[in-house]
C-alpha positions in Angstrom: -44.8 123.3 122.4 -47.7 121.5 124.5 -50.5 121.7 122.2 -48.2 120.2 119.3 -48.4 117.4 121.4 -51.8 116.9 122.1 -52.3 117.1 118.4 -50.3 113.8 117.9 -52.7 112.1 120.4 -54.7 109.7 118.1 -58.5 109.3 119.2 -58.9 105.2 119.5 -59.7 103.3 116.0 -63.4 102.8 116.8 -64.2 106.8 117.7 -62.3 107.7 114.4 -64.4 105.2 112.3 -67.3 105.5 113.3 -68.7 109.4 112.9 -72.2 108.5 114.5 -70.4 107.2 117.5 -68.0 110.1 117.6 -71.1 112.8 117.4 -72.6 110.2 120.2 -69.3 110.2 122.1 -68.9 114.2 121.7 -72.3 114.9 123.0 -72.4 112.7 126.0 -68.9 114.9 126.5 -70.5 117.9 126.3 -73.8 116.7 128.4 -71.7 115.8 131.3 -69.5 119.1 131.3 -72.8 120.9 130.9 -73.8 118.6 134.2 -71.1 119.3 136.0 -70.9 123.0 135.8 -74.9 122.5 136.7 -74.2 121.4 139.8 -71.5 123.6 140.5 -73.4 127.0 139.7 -77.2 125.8 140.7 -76.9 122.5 143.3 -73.3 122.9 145.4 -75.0 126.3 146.6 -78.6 125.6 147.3 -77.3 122.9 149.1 -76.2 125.6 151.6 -79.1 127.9 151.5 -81.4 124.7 152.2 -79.2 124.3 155.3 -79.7 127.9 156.3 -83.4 128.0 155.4 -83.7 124.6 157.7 -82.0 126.7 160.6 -84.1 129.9 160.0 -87.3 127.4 159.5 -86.3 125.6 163.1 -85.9 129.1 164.6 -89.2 130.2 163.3 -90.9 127.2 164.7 -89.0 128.3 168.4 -90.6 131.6 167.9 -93.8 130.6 167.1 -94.2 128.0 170.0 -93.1 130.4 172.5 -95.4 133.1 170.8 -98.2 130.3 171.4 -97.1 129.4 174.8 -97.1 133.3 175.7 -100.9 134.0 174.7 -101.6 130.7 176.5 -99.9 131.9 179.6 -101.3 135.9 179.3 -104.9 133.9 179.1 -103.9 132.5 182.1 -102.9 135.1 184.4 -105.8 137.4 183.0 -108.1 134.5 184.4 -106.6 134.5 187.4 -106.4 138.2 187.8 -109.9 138.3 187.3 -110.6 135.5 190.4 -108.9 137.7 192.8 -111.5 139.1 195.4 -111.8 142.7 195.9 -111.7 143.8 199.3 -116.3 143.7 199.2 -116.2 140.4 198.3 -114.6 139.3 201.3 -117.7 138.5 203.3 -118.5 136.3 200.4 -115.8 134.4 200.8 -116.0 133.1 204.4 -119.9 132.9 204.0 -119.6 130.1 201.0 -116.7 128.9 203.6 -119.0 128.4 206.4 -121.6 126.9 204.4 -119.1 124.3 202.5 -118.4 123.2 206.4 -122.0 123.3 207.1 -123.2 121.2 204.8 -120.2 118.3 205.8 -121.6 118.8 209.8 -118.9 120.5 210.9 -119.3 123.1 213.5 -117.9 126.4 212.7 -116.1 128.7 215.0 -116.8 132.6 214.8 -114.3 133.9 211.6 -112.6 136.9 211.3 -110.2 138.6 209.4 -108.7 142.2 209.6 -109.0 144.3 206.0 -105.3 145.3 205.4 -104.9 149.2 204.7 -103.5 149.2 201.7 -103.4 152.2 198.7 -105.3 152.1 195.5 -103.9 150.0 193.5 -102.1 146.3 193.5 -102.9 142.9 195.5 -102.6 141.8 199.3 -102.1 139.0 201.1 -105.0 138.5 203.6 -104.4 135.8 205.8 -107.2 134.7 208.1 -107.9 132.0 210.7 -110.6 129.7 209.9 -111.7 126.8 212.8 -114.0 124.1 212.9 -114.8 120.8 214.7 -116.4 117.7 213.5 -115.6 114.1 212.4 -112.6 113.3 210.5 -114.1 112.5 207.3 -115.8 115.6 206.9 -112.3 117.6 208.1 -110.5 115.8 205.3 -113.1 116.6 203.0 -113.4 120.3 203.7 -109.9 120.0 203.3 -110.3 118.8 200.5 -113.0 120.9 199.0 -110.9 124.4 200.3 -108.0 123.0 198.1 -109.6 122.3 195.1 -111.6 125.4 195.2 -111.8 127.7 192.0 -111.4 130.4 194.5 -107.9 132.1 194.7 -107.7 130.6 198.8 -105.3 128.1 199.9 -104.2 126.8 203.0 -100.9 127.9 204.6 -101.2 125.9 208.0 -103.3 123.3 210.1 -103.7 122.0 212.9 -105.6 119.3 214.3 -106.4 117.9 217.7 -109.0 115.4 219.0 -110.7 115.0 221.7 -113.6 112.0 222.5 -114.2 111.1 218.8 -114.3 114.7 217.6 -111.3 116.6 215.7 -111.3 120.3 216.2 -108.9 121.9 213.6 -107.9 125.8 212.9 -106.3 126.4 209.7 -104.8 129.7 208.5 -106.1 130.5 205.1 -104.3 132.9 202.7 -106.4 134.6 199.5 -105.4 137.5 198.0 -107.3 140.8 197.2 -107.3 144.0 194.9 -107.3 147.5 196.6 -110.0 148.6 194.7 
């Protein structure tokens, strides 16, 4: 049988001689079998949860920046939500309007606007004409100044003519309002 024949298999002269370098030899044998099924029961497998902990940790990051980017965002719209005119403030609006031009010399032309009916809740579009005349600096500038507004108004068409030095330009302004 097999095992007769592993019993014949003489160790080499110097391990059978020497019984401090056998018990030596025996336990380095033993350490590195210990070591080996080591890493096969404890390392081999974290190995794989460290690769799914890396892909849970990377979709926890995702999460977390779009959590971040959400509350930035609500933030946001809640600000701008709260710049939007209700339909009393209106009059405000076109009065700091007229005095923005005023104070750049430009001559302002009567301005009106027509309240939209609308129920009680939501937002409207309110589009209104606005015209002035003056040099072109100070058109370019109220431009300017109507655009970079922290009012919710912006500018949806101008036009501009000139006539002996002066520029006379009507522009249609757009704002929106609540109902309420």
């Amino acid at each position: 049988m097999w095992w007769h024949s592993i019993r014949k298999i003489k160790a080499p002269a110097w391990l059978s001689e020497n019984k401090k370098l056998r018990a030596a030899f025996l336990v380095c044998a033993g350490l590195l079998c210990a070591n080996l099924m080591l890493y096969g029961i404890v390392v081999a497998p974290s190995a794989g949860r460290l690769r799914d902990l890396e892909s849970r940790y990377a979709e926890l990051r995702k999460r977390h920046a779009e959590a971040v980017l959400f509350q930035k965002q609500k933030q946001t719209l809640t600000g701008i939500g709260a710049g939007i005119l209700a339909q009393k403030d209106m009059p405000l609006l076109i009065k700091d309007l007229v005095q923005i031009a005023r104070k750049l010399n430009l001559k302002v032309a009567a301005v009106n606007y027509d309240m939209p009916r609308r129920g009680n809740e939501g937002f409207t579009m309110l589009v209104f004409p606005f015209s002035a005349e003056g040099n072109y600096p100070a058109v370019k500038r109220f431009i300017y100044e109507v655009e970079t507004s922290d009012r919710l108004v912006g500018i949806q068409d101008v036009k501009l003519d000139s006539e002996k030095g002066r520029v006379k330009f009507q522009m249609k302004l757009v704002t929106y309002i609540k109902a309420k």
